[in-house]
C-alpha positions in Angstrom: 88.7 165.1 254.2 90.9 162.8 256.1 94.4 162.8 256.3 96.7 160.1 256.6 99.1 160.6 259.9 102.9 159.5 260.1 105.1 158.5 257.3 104.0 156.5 255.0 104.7 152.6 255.3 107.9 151.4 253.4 107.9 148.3 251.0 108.2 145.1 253.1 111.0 143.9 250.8 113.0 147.3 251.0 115.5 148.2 253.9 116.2 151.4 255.8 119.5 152.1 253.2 116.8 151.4 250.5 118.5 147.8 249.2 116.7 144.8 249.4 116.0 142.9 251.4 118.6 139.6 252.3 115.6 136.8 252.5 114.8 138.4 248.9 118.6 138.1 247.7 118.7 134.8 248.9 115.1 133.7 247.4 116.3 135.1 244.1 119.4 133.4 243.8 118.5 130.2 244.9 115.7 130.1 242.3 117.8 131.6 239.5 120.8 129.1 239.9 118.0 125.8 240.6 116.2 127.5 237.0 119.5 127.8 235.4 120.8 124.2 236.4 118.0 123.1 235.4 117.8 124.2 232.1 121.4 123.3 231.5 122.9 126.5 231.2 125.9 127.6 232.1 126.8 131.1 234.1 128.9 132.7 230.9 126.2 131.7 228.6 123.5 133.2 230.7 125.6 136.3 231.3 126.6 136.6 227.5 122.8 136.5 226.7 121.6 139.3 228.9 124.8 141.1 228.5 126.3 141.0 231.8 129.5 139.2 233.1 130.1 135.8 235.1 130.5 137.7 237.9 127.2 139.2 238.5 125.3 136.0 237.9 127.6 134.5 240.8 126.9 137.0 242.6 122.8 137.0 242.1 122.9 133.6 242.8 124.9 133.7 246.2 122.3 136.4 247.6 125.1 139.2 247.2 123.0 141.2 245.0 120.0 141.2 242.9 120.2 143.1 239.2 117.9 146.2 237.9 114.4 145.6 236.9 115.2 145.5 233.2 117.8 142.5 233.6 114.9 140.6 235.9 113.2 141.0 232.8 115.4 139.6 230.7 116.1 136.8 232.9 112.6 136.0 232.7 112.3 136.2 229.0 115.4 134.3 228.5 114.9 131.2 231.4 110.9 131.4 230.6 109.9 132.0 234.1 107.7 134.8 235.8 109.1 137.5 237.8 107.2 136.3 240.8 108.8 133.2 240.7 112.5 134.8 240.9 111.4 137.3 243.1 110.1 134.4 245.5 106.0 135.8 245.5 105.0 132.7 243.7 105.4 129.4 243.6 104.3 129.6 240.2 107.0 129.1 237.4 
């Protein structure tokens, strides 16, 4: 039986303090503002329909932050997008 030697490899898109990545941060939030724009919504209505504030969309879309899985979710389900779009591993809307 072999064993595998070394620590195991981290995620590419995860950090040594465990956040993400900046080039994913700044993937995601130019796609979600260039989705948003273009389906003519507005940050507070966004925010008010996945229950979040202004804020946290502005910062999302300045590569500040990204949110939790669950609220990429339903910024997916909302905007009609995949996740690998926002998360910048597609192309693909």
């Amino acid at each position: 039986m072999s064993r595998v030697r070394g620590k195991p490899k981290r995620p590419v898109l995860i950090t040594k303090k465990g956040k993400c990545d900046n080039i994913v941060m700044k993937i995601f939030g130019e796609r979600l503002k260039e989705i948003r724009e273009e389906r003519a919504v507005s940050m507070s209505a966004l925010a008010r329909q996945i229950g979040t504030s202004q804020q946290n969309i502005s910062r999302w879309e300045g590569g500040e932050t990204v949110p939790s899985a669950e609220t990429i979710v339903m910024l997916c389900k909302f905007l009609h997008i995949s996740s690998d779009f926002l998360l910048g591993l597609s192309d693909d809307i």
